[in-house]
C-alpha positions as CSV (number, residue, x, y, z in Angstrom):
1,X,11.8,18.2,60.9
2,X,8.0,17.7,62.2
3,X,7.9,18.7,66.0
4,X,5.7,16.7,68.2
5,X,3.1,18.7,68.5
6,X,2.6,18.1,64.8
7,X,3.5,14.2,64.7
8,X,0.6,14.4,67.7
9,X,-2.3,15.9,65.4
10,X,-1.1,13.7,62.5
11,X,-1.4,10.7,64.3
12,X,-4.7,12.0,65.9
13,X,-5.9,12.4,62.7
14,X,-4.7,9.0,60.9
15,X,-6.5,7.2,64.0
16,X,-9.9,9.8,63.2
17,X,-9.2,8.4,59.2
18,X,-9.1,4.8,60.8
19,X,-11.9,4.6,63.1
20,X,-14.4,6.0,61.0
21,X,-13.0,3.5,58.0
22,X,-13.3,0.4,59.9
23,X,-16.9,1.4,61.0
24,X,-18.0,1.6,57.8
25,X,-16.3,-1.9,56.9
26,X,-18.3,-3.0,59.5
27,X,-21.5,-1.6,58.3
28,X,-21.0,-2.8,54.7
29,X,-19.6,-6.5,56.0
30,X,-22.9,-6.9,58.2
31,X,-24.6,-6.0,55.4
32,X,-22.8,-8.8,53.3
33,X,-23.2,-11.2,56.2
34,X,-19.4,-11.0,56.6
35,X,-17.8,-10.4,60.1
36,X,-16.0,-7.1,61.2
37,X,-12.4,-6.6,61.0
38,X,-10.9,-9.4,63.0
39,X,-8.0,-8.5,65.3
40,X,-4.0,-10.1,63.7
41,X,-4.7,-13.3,65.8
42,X,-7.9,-14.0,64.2
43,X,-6.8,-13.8,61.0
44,X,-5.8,-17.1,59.3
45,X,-2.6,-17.6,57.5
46,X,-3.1,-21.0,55.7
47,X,-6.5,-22.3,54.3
48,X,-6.0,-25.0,51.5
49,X,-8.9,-24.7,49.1
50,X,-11.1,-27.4,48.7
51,X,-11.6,-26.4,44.7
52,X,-10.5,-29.4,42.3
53,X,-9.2,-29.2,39.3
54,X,-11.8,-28.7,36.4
55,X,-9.7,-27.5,33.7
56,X,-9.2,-30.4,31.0
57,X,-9.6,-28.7,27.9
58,X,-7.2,-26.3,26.0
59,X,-9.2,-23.0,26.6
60,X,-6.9,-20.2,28.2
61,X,-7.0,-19.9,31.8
62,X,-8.6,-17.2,33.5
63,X,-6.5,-14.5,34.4
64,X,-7.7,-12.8,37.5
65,X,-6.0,-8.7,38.2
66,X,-5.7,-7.0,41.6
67,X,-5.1,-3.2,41.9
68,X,-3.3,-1.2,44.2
69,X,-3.7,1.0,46.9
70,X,-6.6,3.6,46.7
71,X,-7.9,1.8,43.6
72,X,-10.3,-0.3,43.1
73,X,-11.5,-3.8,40.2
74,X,-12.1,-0.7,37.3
75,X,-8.5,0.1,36.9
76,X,-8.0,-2.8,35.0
77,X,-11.0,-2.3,32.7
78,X,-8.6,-1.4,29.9
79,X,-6.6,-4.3,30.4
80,X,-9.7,-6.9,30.4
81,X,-10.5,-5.3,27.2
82,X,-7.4,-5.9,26.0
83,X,-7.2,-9.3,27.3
84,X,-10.3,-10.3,25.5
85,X,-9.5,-8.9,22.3
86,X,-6.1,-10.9,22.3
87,X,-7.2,-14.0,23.8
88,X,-10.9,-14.9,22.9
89,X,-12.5,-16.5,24.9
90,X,-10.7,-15.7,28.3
91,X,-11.8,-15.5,31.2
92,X,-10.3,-12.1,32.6
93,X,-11.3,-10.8,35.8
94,X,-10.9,-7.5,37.8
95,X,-11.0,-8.8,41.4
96,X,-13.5,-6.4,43.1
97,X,-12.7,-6.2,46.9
98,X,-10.7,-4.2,49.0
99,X,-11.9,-1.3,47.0
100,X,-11.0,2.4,47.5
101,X,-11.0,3.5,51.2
102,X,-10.7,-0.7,51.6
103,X,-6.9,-0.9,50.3
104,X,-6.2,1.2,53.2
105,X,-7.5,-1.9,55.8
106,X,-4.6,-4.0,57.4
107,X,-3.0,-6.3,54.7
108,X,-3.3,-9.6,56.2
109,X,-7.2,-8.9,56.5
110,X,-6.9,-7.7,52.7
111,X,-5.2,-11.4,52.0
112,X,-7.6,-12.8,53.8
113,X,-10.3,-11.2,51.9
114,X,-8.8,-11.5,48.2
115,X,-8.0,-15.5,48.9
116,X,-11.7,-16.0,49.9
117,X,-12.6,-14.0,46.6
118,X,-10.7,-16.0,44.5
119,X,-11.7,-19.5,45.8
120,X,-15.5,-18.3,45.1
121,X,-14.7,-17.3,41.9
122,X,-13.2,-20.9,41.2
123,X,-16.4,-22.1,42.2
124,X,-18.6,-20.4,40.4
125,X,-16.9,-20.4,37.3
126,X,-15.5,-23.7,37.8
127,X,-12.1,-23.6,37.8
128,X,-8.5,-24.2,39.7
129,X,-5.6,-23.0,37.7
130,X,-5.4,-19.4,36.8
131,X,-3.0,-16.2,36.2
132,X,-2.5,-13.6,38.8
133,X,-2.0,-10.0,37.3
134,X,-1.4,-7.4,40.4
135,X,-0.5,-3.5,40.4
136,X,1.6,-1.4,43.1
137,X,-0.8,-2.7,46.5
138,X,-1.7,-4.9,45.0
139,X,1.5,-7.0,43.6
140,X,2.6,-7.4,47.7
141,X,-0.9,-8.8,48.5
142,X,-0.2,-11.1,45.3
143,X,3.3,-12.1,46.2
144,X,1.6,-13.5,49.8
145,X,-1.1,-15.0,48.3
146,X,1.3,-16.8,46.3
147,X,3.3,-18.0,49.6
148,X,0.4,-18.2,52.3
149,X,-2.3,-20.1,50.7
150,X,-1.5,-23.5,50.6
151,X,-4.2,-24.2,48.3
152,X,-3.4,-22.0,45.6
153,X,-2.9,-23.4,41.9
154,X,-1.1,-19.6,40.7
155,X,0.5,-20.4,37.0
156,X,1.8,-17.4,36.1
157,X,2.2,-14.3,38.8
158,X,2.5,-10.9,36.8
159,X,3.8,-8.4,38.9
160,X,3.4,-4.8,38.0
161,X,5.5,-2.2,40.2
162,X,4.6,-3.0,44.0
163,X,6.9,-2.3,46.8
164,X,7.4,-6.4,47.2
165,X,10.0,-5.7,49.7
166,X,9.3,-1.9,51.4
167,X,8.3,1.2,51.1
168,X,10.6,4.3,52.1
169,X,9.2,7.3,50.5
170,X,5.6,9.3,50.6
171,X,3.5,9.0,47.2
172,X,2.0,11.9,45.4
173,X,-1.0,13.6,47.1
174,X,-3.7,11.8,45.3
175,X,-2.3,8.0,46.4
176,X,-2.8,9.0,50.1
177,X,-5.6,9.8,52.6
178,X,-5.8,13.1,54.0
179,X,-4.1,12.8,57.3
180,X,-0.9,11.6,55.4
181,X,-0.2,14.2,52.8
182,X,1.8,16.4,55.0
183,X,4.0,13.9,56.7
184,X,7.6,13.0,55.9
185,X,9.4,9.7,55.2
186,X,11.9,10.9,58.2
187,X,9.4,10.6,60.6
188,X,6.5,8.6,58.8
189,X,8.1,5.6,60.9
190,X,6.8,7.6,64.6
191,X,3.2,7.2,63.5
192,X,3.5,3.9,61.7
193,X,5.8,1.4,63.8
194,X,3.2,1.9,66.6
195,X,1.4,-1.0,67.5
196,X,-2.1,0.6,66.6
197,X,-1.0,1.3,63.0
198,X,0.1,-2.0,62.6
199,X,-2.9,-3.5,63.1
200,X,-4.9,-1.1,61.5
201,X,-3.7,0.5,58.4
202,X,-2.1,-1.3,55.1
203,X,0.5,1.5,54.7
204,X,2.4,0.3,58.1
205,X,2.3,-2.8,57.3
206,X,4.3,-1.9,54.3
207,X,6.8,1.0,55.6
208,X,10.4,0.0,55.9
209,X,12.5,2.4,56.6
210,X,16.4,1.7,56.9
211,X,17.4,4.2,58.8
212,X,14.9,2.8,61.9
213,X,15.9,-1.0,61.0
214,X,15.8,-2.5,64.8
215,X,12.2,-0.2,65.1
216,X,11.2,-2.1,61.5
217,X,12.0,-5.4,63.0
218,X,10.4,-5.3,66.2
219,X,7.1,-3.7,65.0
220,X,6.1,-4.7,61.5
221,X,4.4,-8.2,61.5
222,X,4.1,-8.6,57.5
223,X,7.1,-8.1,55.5
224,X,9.4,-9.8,58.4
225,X,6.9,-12.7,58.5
226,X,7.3,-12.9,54.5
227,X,10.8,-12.1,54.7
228,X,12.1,-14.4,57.2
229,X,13.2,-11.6,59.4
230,X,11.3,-12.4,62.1
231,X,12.8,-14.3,65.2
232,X,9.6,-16.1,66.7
233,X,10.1,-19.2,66.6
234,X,6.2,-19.9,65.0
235,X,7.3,-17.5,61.7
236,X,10.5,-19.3,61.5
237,X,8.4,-22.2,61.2
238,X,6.0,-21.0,59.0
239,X,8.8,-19.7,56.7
240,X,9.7,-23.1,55.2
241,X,5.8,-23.7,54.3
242,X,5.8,-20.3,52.7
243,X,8.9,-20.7,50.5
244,X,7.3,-24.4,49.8
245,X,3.8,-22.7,48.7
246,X,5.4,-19.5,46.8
247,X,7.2,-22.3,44.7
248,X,4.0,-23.8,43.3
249,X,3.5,-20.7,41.0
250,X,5.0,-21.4,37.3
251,X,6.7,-18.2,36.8
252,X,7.0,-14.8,38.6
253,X,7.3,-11.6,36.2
254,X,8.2,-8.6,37.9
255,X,7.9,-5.2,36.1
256,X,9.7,-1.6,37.2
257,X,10.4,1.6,35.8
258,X,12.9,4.3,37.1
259,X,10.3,6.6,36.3
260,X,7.7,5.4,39.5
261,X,6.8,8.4,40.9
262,X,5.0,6.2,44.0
263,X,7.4,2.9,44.4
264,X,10.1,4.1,46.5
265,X,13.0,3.0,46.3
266,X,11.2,2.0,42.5
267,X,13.9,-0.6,42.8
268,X,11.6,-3.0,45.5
269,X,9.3,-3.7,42.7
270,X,12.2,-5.9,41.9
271,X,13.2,-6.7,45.4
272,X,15.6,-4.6,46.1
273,X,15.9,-2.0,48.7
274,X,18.2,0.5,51.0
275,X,21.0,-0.9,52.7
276,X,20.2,-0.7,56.1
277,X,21.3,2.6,57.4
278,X,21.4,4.4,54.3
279,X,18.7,6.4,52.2
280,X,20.3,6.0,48.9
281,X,22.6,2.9,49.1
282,X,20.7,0.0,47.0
283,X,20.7,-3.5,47.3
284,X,19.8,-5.8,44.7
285,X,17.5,-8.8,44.8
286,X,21.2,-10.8,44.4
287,X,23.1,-9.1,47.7
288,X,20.0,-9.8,49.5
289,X,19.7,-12.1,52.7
290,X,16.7,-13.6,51.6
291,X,18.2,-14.5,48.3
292,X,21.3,-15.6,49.0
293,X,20.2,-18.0,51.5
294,X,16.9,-18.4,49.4
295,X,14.8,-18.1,52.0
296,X,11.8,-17.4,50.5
297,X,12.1,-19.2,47.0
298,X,13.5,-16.4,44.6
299,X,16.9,-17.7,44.4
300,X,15.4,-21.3,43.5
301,X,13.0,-19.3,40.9
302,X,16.0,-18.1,39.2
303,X,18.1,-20.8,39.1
304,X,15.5,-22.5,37.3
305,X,14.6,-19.6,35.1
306,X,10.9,-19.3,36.6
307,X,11.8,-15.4,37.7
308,X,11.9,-12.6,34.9
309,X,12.3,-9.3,35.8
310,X,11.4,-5.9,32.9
311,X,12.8,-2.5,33.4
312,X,10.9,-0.2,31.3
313,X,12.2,3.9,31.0
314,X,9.9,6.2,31.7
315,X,6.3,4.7,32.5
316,X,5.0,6.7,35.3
317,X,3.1,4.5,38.1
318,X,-0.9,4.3,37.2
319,X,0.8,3.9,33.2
320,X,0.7,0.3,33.6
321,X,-2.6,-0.3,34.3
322,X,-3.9,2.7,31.5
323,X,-1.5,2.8,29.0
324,X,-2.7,0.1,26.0
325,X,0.7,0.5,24.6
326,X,2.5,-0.6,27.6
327,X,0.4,-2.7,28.5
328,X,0.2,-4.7,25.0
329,X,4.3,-4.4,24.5
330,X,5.0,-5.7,27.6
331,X,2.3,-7.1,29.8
332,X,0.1,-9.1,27.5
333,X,3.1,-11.2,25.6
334,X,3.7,-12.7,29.1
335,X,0.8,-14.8,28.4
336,X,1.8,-15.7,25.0
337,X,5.4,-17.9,27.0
């Protein structure tokens, strides 16, 4: 068990990570001509897009790809290739923002960001409808795309192994900034249920742990606003216009494999998670509260058979973004539907 001295110089170095992060976001967005991170109240949760629909011929739509944490628009090189080579003429796109150091910004400033890229890619390339392919970070950031922007026109939303509904567990080495290699999932939730990491850092945003539950609850500000486990009465509101936009997309495909060495539980890239209280006991997407009183959509999804969900052995987590066999047997044929 981490003593407090040690949670003290962890946290004092995740805020050191943090400050000198967001001042080099606000160098490069001064640069751009975009504003400094904006505090949680600044940040705007629905913004219709004022982009019509162009699309009246029988090309293939674009199919835009987000990565995941720590990663940045080259990880899906392979796939755009890919893409290309199946589909000629496509327009595939590796979203570049929230690159790098950038995935490790607060999550509803990444959404923010990534729904402003997208409606400037519509413009320029003159288009409304397209498909969203996300990875690991990146499939959470897609999923609330896909409920908070009213404006969206999302056909088909391909999700590869993102912790949709929580993260409980600490990644390898290489997926994490320094100051978090040495911490533990066991007291992970001292550092990142304070109000300070909230509004600062994507991985609390994210971090669910069941054994803190009422600490989850009163802290985190994302997955309980897309959850509908938040109690203010403004996100119980805004609940029923997020299960109303998430319902616009086609068809949701979520992907998992036992074998996800970062996704943990790997079962919430299929939204499941710990029972509350307990560190190994699952919960399906089915026993969920969410689901059974379709709160968000999902149930709905299935019901009309707009929700597919793969289990594929053995595909580590970066495999599904670099491996052209896994990604041609199982992630391009979703296109062919």
């Amino acid at each position: 068990k981490m003593s407090h001295r040690r949670i003290s110089v962890v946290i004092a170095s995740v805020l050191f990570f943090l400050l000198a992060l967001n001042s080099s976001f606000a160098v490069a967005s001064s640069a751009s001509g975009q504003s400094a991170i904006p505090t949680s109240q600044q940040v705007v949760d629905l913004r219709p897009s004022a982009v019509e629909s162009t699309d009246g011929n029988n090309a293939p739509l674009p199919i835009l790809m987000m990565h995941g944490i720590n990663g940045n628009n080259h990880d899906f090189d392979l796939m755009k290739v890919l893409l290309e080579k199946k589909y000629p003429g496509v327009l595939a796109i590796p979203l570049d923002v929230n690159n790098n150091l950038q995935s490790f910004i607060p999550l509803p400033l990444q959404l923010m960001r990534l729904q402003d890229l997208i409606i400037d890619l519509q413009k320029k390339h003159n288009f409304k409808d397209f498909h969203l392919v996300c990875h690991s970070q990146g499939g959470l950031l897609g999923r609330a795309l896909a409920a908070s922007w009213a404006g969206h026109s999302i056909q088909k939303l391909v999700i590869l192994s993102s912790p949709l509904v929580g993260q409980y567990g600490v990644p390898p080495a290489p997926f994490l900034p320094d100051p978090l290699k040495h911490i533990t999932r066991t007291e992970a939730y001292r550092l990142l249920y304070t109000h300070v990491m909230q509004e600062t850092f994507s991985v609390a945003n994210m971090w669910k742990d069941p054994l803190q539950h009422g600490q989850y609850l009163d802290s985190n500000q994302f997955l309980t606003r897309l959850y509908n486990e938040s109690t203010a009465a403004a996100d119980i509101q805004r609940s029923y216009q997020f299960k109303a936009t998430f319902l616009k997309v086609k068809h949701v495909h979520l992907f998992a494999s036992p074998a996800d060495e970062v996704i943990i539980p790997w079962q919430s890239a299929l939204l499941g998670f710990y029972k509350v209280g307990s560190a190994t006991d699952m919960i399906n997407m089915e026993d969920q509260l969410f689901y059974k009183h379709d709160y968000c959509g999902f149930n709905t999804l299935v019901r009309q058979n707009r929700l597919s969900k793969t289990i594929v052995p053995g595909v580590p987590h970066v495999e599904w973004v670099r491996n052209a066999q896994i990604i041609n047997k199982y992630v391009l044929p979703v296109f062919d539907m």
